[in-house]
C-alpha positions as CSV (number, residue, x, y, z in Angstrom):
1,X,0.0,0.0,0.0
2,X,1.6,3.0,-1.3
3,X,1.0,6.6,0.9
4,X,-0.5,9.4,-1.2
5,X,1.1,12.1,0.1
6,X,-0.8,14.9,-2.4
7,X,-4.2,13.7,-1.0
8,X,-2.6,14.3,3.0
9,X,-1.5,17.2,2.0
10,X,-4.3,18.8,0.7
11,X,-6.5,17.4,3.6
12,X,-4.1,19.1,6.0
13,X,-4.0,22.7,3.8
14,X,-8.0,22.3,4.3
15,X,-7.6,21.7,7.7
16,X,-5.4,24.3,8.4
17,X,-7.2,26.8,6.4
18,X,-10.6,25.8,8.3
19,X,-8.8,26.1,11.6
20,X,-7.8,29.9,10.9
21,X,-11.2,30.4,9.5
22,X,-13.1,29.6,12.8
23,X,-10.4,31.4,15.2
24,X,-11.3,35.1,12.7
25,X,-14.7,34.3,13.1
26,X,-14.7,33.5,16.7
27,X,-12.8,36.7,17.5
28,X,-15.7,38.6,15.4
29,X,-18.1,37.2,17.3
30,X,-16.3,37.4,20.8
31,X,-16.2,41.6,19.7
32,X,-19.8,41.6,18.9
33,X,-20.7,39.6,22.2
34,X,-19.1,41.5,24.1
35,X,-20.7,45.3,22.4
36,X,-24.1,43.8,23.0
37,X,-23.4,42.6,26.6
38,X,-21.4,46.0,27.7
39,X,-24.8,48.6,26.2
40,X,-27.0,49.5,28.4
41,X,-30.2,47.8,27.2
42,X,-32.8,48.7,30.3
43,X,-35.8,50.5,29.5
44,X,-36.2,53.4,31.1
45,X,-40.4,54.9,31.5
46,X,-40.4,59.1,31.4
47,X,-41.9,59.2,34.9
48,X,-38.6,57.4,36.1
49,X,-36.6,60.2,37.0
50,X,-32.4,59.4,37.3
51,X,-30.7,58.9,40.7
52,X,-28.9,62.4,39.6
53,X,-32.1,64.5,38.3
54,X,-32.8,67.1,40.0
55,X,-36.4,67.7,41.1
């Protein structure tokens, strides 16, 4: 049984390219997780007044 070395190698340049792919695209999504979690996303009524407002 003879190794095909050109088939293993392109297997591993897939691999390799779909490794990279997921770590960008992870860090996107880390950056976008984190913007959505860090806003301020209460709703607020007009009567509420802030803790700083003055009367």
């Amino acid at each position: 049984m003879e190794i095909n070395w050109i088939i293993i190698a392109v297997v591993l340049v897939g691999a390799i390219a779909l490794i990279l792919y997921l770590i960008k695209n992870n860090q996107k999504d880390k950056k976008d997780a984190t913007k959505f979690f860090n806003t301020d996303t209460t709703i607020r009524k007009e009567s509420e007044l802030d803790e700083d407002d003055e009367y």
